[in-house]
C-alpha positions in Angstrom: 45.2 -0.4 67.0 48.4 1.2 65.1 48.0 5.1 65.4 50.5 7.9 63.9 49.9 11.4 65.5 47.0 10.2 67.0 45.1 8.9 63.6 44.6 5.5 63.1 47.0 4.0 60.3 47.5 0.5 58.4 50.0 -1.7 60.0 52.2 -1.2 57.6 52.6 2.0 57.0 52.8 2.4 61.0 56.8 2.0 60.4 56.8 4.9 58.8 56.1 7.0 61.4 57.8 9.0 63.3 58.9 7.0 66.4 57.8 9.9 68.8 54.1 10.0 66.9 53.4 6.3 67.3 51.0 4.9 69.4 49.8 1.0 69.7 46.8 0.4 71.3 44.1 2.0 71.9 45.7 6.2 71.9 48.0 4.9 74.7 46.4 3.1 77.3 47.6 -0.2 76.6 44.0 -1.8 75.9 43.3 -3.2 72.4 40.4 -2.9 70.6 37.9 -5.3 70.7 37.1 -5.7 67.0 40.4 -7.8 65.9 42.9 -5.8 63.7 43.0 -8.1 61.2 39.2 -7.5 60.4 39.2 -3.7 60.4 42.7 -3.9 58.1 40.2 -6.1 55.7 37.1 -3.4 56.4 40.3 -0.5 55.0 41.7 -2.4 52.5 37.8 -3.1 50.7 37.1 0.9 51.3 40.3 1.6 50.0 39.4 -0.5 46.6 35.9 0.7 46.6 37.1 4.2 46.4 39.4 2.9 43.4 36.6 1.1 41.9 34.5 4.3 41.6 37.4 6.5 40.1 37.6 3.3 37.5 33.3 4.0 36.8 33.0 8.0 37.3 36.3 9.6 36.2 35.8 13.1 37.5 36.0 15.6 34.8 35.2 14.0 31.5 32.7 14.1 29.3 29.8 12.1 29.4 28.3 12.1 25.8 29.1 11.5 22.4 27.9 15.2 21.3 30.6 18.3 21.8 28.2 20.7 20.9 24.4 21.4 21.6 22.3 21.9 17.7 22.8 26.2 17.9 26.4 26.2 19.6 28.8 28.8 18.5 31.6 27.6 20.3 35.1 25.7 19.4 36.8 22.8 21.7 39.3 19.9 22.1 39.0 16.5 22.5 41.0 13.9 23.5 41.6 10.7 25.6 43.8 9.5 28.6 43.9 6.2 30.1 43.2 5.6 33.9 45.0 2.5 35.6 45.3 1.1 32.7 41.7 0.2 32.2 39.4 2.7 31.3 39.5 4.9 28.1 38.2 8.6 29.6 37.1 11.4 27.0 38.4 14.9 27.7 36.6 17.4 26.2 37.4 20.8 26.9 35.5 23.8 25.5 34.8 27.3 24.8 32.1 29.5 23.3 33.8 32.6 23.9 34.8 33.1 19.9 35.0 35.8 17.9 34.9 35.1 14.3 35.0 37.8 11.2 35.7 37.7 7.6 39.5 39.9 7.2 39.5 41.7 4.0 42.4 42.4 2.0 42.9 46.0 2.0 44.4 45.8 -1.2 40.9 44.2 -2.7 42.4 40.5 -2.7 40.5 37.5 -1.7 39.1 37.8 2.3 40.0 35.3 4.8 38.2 33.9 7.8 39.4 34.7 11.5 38.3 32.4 14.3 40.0 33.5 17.5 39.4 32.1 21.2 40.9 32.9 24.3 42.7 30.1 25.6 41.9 30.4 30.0 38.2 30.1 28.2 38.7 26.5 27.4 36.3 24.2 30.0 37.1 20.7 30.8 34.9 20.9 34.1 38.1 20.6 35.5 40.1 23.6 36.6 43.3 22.2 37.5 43.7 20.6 33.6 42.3 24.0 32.6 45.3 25.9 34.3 47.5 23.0 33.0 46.0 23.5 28.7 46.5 27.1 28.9 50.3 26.4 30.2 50.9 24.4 27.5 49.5 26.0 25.1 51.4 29.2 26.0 48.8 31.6 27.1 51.3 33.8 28.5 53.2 34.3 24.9 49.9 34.7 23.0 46.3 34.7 25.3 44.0 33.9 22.3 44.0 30.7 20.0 44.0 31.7 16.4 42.8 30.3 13.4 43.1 32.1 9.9 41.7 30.5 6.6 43.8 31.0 3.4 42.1 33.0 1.0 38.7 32.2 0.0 38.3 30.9 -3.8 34.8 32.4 -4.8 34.7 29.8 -7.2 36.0 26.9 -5.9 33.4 27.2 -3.1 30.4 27.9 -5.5 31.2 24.4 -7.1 31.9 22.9 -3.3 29.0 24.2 -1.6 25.7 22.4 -2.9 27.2 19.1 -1.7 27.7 21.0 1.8 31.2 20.0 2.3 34.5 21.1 1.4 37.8 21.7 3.0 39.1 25.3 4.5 43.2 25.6 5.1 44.6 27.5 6.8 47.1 28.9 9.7 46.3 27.4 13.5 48.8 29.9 15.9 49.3 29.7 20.0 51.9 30.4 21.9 53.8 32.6 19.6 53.9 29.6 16.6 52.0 28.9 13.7 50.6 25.0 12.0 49.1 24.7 8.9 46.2 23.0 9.3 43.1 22.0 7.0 39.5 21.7 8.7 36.9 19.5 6.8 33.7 21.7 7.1 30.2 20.6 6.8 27.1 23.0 6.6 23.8 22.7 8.3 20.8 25.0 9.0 18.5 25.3 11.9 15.5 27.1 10.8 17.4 30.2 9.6 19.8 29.9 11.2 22.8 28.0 9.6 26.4 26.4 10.8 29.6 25.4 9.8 30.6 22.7 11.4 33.9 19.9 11.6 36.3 17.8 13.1 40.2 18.0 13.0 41.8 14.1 14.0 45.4 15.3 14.8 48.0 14.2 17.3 49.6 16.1 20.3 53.1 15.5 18.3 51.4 17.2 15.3 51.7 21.1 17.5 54.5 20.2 19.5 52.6 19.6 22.6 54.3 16.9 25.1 51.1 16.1 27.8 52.4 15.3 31.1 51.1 11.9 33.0 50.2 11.2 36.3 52.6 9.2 38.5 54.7 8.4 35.3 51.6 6.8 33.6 50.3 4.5 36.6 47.8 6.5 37.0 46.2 8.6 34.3 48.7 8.4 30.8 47.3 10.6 27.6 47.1 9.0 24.5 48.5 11.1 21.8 45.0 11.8 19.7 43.9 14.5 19.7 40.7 16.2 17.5 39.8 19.7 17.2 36.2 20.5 16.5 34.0 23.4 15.7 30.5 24.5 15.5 29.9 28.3 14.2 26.7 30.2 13.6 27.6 31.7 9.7 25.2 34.5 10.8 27.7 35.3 13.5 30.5 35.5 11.3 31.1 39.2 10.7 30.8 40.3 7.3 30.4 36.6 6.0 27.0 37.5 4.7 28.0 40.5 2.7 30.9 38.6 1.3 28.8 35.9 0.3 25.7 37.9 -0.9 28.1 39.8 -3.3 29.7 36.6 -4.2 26.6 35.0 -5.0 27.0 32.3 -2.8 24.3 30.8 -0.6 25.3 29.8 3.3 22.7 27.3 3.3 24.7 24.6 0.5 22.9 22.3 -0.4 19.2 22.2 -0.9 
C-alpha cells in the first residue's frame, strides 16, 4: 500500500510526496496488504468516476424546473446556463423577492414612471459561493440595489396595448454605478383578484459588460454567454399603480 502522511494514496500520485511523508507497505512494517494493489487502484479509480458521474446527473445548485416563479410570486431573478465537463447543459437560476416597486411621479405633473428596485446580496441561486460571486460582479459595493426605471408611461399608447395583454415597457436597467437601456416584453395575468405583470428579457452577459469567470479555464464548469432576466410582479403591490391607472382609466386586468 502507497501511503503519504500516513493516508493511503494512488500509486501515482505517491511521487509526489514528500520523501520524508512516504510510506510503502502497510504504515511501515514492511507487510503488504493482502488484497492486491492493482485491485483496490481499480476499486479508487470506479469511486473516483462514480463520484464524477453523479456531479454529471445532480449538478449541485441549479434549478430543477422549467418554472422561475410560483402563480402569486412578487419576486425578479436571472437565468442562465453553464456547461459541466463538457456534457451537461445546467440551468442557473438565481432569485429574489425582496422588491420594492412604486410608480415615481414627475413632480412637475409629467408622465410617472415605474421603479423596480432589488438588492443585489438578495439574489438566491441555492448556492452561496455564486451568490457572493453575482453580487461581485454586479458591483454591489458601488451601488447595493439593482434598479430598473420605465420611461415615461404613454396613457394612451397603453389603453390601446392593454386589451391584448401585452406590450412592451423601456426603460433604464442600472448596477454597479452604470446604466443599459433595456426593453421588457410584459404580459398580464390575473389570479382571482389579484393580477401580474409578468416577462422575460433574452440578453447576453456581453450585452451589461459582465465577463463570467470559468472553472479550471472551462474544463470544468464554462458559462455560456445567455443570459434572460425575468419578472413576475403583483400590480396591487405596485405603489400608486392603482391610483395612476384608475385616474387614467385604464384597467390592470387587460384583456377580458
Amino acid at each position: 500500500m502507497y501511503y503519504c502522511n500516513r493516508f493511503p494514496v494512488l500509486e501515482e500520485w505517491w511521487g509526489t510526496c514528500p520523501r520524508e511523508q512516504r510510506v510503502l507497505g502497510d504504515m511501515g512494517y514492511g507487510t503488504m496488504p493482502a488484497e492486491p494493489w492493482e485491485e483496490k487502484n481499480m476499486r479508487l479509480r470506479s469511486a473516483i468516476l462514480g463520484a464524477i458521474g453523479l456531479l454529471l446527473i445532480l449538478p449541485v445548485g441549479a434549478a430543477g424546473e422549467d418554472e422561475i416563479f410560483e402563480p402569486t410570486d412578487h419576486c425578479v431573478a436571472y437565468e442562465t446556463i453553464k456547461d459541466m465537463w463538457f456534457v451537461v447543459d445546467t440551468r442557473i437560476v438565481g432569485k429574489s423577492c425582496e422588491v420594492t416597486a412604486a410608480l415615481a411621479v414627475n413632480a412637475s405633473g409629467g408622465a410617472p414612471r415605474v421603479s423596480v428596485s432589488v438588492p443585489i446580496e438578495s439574489l438566491d441561486s441555492k448556492n452561496r459561493f455564486r451568490n457572493g460571486a453575482v453580487a461581485d460582479l454586479l458591483g454591489v459595493e458601488a451601488q447595493p440595489d439593482l434598479l430598473f426605471v420605465s420611461a415615461p408611461l404613454d396613457a394612451e399608447g397603453l389603453r390601446e396595448a392593454l386589451p391584448s395583454g401585452h406590450f412592451t415597457l423601456p426603460g433604464t436597467l442600472s448596477f454597479g454605478g452604470r446604466e443599459y437601456p433595456v426593453e421588457f416584453p410584459v404580459e398580464l395575468s390575473s389570479d382571482g383578484d389579484r393580477h401580474y405583470a409578468s416577462g422575460m428579457l433574452d440578453s447576453t452577459f456581453a450585452a451589461f459588460e459582465v465577463e463570467v469567470p470559468t472553472i479550471a479555464g472551462g474544463l470544468i464548469a464554462r458559462p455560456q454567454e445567455g443570459l434572460g432576466l425575468a419578472f413576475q410582479l403583483e400590480l396591487e403591490r405596485v405603489s400608486g399603480l392603482e391610483a395612476w391607472a384608475e385616474q387614467a382609466g385604464l384597467r390592470l386586468s387587460g384583456a377580458e
